[in-house]
NUTOR-379020 format. One record per residue (C-alpha): x, y, z. Coordinates in steps of 0.05 Angstrom, whole numbers, plus 5000, padded with zeros to 4 digits. Each point is the difference from the previous one (the first is absolute). Layout:
! NUTOR-379020
XYZ...
//
This chain:
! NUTOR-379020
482254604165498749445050498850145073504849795051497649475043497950225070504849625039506150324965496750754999505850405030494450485039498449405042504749945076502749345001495649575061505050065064503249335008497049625063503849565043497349375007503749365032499549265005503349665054501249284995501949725060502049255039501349895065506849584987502950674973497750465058505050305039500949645073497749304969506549515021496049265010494749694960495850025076499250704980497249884929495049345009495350005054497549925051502950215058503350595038506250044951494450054936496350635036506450315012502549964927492550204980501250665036507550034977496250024928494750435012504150545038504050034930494650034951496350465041506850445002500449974928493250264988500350545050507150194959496249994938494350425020504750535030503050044928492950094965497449364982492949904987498949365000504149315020498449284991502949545050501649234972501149475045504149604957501649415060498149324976493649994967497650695028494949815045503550305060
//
């Protein structure tokens, strides 16, 4: 009789899942962003829609760790990602 391999042995617990997240993110999308001042700097109007964004990835992040994830990858996805 052949042996059952020992990824499908029914005595083995399944591995928990584990929350992991991937945010991709742009400033043009970013809540409070209304004029392209906000998205293409420099100037006052580009620091304000810099914190606009960063206030809503952070909040994102801090929502995902309260619900158990272990890890998450931010993306800047705004023009060629150097920002």
């Amino acid at each position: 009789m052949a042996q059952t391999p020992a990824r499908c042995r029914s005595d083995r617990r399944p591995q928990e899942a584990r929350l992991r997240l991937y945010i991709s993110s742009d400033i043009e999308g970013a809540a409070g962003i209304v004029d392209w001042q906000q998205v293409r700097g420099p100037g006052p109007e580009y620091e304000l829609g810099r914190r606009l964004l960063a206030a809503e990835v952070n909040a994102a992040i801090d929502a995902a760790v309260a619900a158990g994830a272990e890890q998450v990858l931010v993306d800047d996805s705004h023009a060629s990602r150097w920002r």
